[in-house]
C-alpha positions as CSV (number, residue, x, y, z in Angstrom):
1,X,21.7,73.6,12.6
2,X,18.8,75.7,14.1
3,X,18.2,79.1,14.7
4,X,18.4,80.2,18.3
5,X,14.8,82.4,18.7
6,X,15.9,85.4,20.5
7,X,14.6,86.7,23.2
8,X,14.0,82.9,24.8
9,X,16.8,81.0,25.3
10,X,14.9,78.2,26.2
11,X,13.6,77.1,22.9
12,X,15.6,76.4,19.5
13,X,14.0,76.5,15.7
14,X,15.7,73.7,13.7
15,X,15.2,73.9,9.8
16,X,11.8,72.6,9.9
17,X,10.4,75.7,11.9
18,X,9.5,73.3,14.6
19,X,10.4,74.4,18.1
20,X,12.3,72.2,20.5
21,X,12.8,72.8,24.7
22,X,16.7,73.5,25.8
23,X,17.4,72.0,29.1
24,X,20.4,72.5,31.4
25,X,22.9,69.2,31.5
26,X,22.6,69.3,35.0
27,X,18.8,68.2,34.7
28,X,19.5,65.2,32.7
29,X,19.4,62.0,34.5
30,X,20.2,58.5,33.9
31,X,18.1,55.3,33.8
32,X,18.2,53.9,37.2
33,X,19.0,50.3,38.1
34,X,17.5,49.4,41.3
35,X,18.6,46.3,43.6
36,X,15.8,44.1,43.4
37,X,17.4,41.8,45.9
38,X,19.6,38.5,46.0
39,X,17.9,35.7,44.0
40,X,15.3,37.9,42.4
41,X,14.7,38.2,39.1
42,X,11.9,40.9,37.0
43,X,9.1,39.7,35.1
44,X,11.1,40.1,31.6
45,X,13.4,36.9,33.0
46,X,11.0,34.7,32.5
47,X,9.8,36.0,29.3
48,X,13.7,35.6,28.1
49,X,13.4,31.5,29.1
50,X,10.6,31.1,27.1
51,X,11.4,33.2,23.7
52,X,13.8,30.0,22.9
53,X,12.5,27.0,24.8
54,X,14.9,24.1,24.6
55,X,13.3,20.7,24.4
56,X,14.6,17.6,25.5
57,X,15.4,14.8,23.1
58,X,17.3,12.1,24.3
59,X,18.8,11.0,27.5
60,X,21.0,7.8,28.9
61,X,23.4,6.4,31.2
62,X,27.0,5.0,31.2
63,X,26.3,1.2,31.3
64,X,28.2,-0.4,34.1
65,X,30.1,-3.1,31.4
66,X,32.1,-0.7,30.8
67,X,34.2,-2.7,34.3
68,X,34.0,-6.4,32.7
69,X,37.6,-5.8,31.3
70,X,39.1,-4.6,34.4
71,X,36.6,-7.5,36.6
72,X,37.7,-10.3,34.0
73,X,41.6,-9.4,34.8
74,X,41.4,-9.5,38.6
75,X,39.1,-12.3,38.8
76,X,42.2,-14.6,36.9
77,X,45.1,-12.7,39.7
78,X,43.0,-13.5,42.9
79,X,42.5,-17.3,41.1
80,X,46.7,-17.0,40.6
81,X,47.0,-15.2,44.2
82,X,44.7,-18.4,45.9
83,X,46.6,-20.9,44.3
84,X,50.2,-19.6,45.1
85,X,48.7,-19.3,48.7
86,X,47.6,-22.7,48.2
87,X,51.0,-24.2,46.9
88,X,53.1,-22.3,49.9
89,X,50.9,-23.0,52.7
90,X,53.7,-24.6,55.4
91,X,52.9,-28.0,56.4
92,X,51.1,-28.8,59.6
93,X,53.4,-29.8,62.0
94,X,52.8,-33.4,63.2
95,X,52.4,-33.5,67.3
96,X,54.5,-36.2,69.3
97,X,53.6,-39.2,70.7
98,X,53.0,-39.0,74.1
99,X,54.8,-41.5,76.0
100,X,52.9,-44.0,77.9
101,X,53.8,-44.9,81.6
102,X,56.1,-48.0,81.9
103,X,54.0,-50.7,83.0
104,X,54.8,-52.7,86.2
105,X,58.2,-55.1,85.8
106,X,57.0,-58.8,86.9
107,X,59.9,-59.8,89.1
108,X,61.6,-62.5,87.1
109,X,64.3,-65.1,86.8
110,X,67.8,-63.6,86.6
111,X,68.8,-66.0,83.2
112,X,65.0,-65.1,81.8
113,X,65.3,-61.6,81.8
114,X,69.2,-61.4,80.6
115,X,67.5,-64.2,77.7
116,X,64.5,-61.3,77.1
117,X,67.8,-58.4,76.9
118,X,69.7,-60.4,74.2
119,X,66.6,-61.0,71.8
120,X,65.5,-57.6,72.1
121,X,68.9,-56.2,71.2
122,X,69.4,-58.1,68.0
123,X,65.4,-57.0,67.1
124,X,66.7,-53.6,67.3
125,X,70.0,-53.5,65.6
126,X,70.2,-51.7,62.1
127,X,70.8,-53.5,59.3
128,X,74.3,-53.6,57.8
129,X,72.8,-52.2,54.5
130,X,70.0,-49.6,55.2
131,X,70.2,-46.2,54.6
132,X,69.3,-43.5,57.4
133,X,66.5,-41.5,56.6
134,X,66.9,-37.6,56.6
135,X,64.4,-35.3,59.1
136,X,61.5,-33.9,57.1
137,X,62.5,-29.7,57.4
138,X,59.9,-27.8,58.4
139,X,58.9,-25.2,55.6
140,X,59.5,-21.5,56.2
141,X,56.5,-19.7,56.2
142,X,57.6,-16.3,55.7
143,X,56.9,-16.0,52.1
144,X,53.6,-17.6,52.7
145,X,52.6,-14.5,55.1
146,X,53.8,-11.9,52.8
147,X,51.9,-13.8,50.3
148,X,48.9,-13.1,52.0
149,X,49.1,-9.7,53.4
150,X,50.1,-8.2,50.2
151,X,47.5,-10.0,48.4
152,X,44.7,-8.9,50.9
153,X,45.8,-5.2,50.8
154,X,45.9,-5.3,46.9
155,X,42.1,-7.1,47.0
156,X,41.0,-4.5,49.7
157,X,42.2,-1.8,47.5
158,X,40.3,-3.4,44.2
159,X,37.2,-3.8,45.7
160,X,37.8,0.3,46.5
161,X,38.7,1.1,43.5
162,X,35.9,-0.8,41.5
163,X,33.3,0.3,43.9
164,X,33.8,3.6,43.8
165,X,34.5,3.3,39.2
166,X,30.7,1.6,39.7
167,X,29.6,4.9,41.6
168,X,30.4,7.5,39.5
169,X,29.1,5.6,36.5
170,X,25.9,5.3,38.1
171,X,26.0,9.2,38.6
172,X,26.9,10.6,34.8
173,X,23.7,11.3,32.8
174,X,24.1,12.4,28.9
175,X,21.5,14.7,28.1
176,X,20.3,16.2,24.7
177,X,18.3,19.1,24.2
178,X,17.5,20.9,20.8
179,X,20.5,23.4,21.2
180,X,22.5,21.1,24.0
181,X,24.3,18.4,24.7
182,X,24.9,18.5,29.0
183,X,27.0,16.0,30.8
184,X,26.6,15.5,34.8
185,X,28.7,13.5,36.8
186,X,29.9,13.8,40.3
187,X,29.1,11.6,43.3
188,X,28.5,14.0,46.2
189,X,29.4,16.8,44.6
190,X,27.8,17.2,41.6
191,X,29.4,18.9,37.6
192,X,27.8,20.1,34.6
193,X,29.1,20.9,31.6
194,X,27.1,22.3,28.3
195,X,27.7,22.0,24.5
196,X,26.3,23.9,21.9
197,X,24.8,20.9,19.4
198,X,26.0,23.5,16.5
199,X,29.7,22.8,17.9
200,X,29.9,19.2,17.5
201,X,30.3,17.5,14.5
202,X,32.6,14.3,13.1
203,X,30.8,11.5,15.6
204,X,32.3,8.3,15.8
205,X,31.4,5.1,16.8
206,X,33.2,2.2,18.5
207,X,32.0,-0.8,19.4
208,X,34.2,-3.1,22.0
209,X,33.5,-6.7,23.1
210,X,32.2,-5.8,26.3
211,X,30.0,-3.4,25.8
212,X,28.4,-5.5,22.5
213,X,27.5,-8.0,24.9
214,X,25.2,-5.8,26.6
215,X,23.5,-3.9,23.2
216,X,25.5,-0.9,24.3
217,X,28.4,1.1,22.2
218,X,30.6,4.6,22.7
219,X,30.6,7.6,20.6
220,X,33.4,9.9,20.2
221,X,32.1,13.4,19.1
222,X,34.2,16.3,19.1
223,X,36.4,15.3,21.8
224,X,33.5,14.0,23.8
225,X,32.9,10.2,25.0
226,X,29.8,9.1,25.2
227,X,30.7,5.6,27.1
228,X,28.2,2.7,27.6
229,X,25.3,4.3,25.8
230,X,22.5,2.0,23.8
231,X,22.6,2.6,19.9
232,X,25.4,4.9,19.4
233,X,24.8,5.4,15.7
234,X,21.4,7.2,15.9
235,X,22.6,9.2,19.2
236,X,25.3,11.1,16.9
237,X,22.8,11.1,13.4
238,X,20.6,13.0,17.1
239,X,23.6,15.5,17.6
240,X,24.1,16.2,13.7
241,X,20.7,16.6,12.9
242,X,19.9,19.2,15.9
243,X,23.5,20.8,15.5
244,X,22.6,21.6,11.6
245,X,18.9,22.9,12.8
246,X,20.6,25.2,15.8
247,X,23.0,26.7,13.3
248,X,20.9,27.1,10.6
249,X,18.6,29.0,13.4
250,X,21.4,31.4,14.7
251,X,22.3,32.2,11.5
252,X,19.4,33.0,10.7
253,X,19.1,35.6,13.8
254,X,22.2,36.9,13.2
255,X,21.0,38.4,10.0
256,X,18.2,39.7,10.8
């Protein structure tokens, strides 16, 4: 400790003989932090963005075969739907004859006309051996209209349903930096979520008939899917690559 000079109890000699000011505590102030205002930032901000400047390496789209399974199915139940609509449509009812005025009796002989009666009702007798025919019954069309109804508010709902599945494909984006992997997805309202390339390891591949007809293929990375994306195998050799160059980087700055 140093020596207290007396006679001035405002300076103090440490071991070294050099002499050092005493202040009061009360004088002592600390650094102040100033509002600089909503949505402001200092000139060292941009200075932190640039000391580590990410670059992009890679970025792609969910491919929209990822709906041919789901189309393929309800394409064969509205064929099925049609033709059950097709097989219970009720038959169209036939219209009656309409009966034609009487035309004007001639006035003839009394024996001629009773001759005309006789001939007339042996033409119309029934045979002895023929069988009566039974009335056609008109089909009930009931099931036919729930048929239809329930059919068209399943389609309508399909149509919804696929529509808005085409959507959000249309709106995810897989993006790669040389520290990042960011997903965005969201319609209207908009989500994105950041991995660290360091974090992500074990990719896997898959490969289904749907996508291979269009070139495309999903990865599987650390609990990730990257659906409908075109060659899937170099995306994750991408991701292990950067992921081994991030880490090697941080642990590098984390011993120094």
């Amino acid at each position: 400790m140093g020596n207290i000079v007396e006679g001035n109890a405002s300076e103090v000699v440490n071991s070294g003989n050099s002499v050092m000011s005493l202040h009061a505590v009360d004088d002592l102030k600390v650094t102040a932090h100033t509002d600089i205002g909503d949505s402001r930032v200092t000139a060292i901000a941009q200075q932190l963005l640039d000391y580590d400047r990410e670059t992009m390496i890679w970025q792609d789209s969910p491919s929209p075969a990822l709906m041919l399974p789901s189309l393929v199915k309800w394409v064969v139940i509205v064929a099925v739907w049609v033709a059950a609509l097709v097989y219970l449509q009720p038959a169209t009812a036939v219209p009656a004859p309409v009966a034609e005025p009487a035309p004007a009796e001639n006035v003839e002989h009394p024996a001629a006309k009773a001759k005309k009666a006789k001939a007339a009702r042996k033409t119309e007798a029934p045979r002895a051996d023929a069988k009566p025919t039974a009335k056609p019954s008109a089909r009930d069309d009931t099931v036919f209209i729930w048929t239809l109804y329930v059919g068209l508010l399943v389609l309508a709902y399909q149509i919804y349903s696929h529509g808005t599945w085409f959507l959000r494909l249309k709106n995810i984006s897989y993006k790669i930096s040389s520290q990042r992997l960011a997903i965005e997805s969201g319609i209207f309202s908009k989500a994105l979520n950041t991995y660290e390339l360091h974090q992500l390891n074990n990719g896997q591949v898959y490969k289904p008939w749907n996508l291979r007809l269009f070139g495309r293929e999903n990865l599987y990375v650390s609990g990730l899917w990257l659906s409908g994306i075109r060659n899937a195998e170099v995306v994750r050799d991408l991701i292990r690559n950067a992921g081994q160059i991030e880490a090697s980087r941080a642990e590098k700055a984390r011993f120094r």
